[in-house]
C-alpha positions as semicolon CSV with decimal commas, in nm:
position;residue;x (nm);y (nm);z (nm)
1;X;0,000;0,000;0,000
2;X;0,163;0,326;-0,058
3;X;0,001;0,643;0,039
4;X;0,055;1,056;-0,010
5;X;-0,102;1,365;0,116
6;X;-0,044;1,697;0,209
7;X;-0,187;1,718;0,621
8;X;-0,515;1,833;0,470
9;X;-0,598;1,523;0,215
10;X;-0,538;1,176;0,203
11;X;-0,503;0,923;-0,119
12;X;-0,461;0,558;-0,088
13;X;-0,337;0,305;-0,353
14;X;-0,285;-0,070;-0,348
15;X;-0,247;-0,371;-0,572
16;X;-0,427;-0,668;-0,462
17;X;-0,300;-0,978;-0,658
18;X;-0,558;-1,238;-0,753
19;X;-0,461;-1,613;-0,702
20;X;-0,425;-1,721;-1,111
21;X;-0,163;-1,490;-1,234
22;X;-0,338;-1,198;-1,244
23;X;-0,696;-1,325;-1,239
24;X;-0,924;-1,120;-0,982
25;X;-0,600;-0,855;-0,912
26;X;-0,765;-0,526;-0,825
27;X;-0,610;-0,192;-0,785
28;X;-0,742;0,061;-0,551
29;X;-0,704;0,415;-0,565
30;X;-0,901;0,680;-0,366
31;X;-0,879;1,018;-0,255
32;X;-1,026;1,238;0,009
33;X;-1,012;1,614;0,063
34;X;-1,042;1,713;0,415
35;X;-0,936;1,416;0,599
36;X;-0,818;1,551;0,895
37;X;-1,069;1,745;1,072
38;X;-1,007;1,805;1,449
39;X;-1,235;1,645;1,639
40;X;-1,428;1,484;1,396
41;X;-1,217;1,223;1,285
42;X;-0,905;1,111;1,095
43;X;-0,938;0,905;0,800
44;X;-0,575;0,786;0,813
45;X;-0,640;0,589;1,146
46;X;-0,953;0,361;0,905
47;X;-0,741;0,424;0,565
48;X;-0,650;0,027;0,576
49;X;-1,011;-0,107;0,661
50;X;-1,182;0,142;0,390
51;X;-0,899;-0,021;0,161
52;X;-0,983;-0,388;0,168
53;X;-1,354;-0,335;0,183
54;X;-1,298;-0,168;-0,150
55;X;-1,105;-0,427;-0,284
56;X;-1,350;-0,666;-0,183
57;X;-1,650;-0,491;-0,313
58;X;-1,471;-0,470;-0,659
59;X;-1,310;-0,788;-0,661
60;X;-1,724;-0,906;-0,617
61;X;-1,787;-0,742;-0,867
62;X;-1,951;-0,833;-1,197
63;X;-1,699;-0,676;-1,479
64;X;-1,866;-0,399;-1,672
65;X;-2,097;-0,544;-1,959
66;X;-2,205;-0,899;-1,777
């Protein structure tokens, strides 16, 4: 997982390799403006959970035209 920001935003990506040589690998890439807010939450302390269940949604995921 590699991540970058500036102390106001937050952007996440990862490569999630499937078990056939590529079959089901899933990249995730998201960004959020404003994810440090003081006392209202930090999105860096959930960044890894909010990663996976992406991965997983997508990874469920019917491809585009099926």
């Amino acid at each position: 997982m590699r991540d970058g920001g500036n102390g106001w935003s937050l952007s996440r990506n990862a490569l999630f390799f499937g078990p056939d040589s590529g079959d089901g690998t899933v990249l995730v890439f998201w960004t959020s403006n404003h994810a440090y807010r003081d006392g209202k939450g930090n999105l860096e302390g959930q960044d890894a959970g909010t990663t996976l269940r992406l991965a997983g949604r997508t990874r469920d995921s019917p491809p585009p035209g099926r």
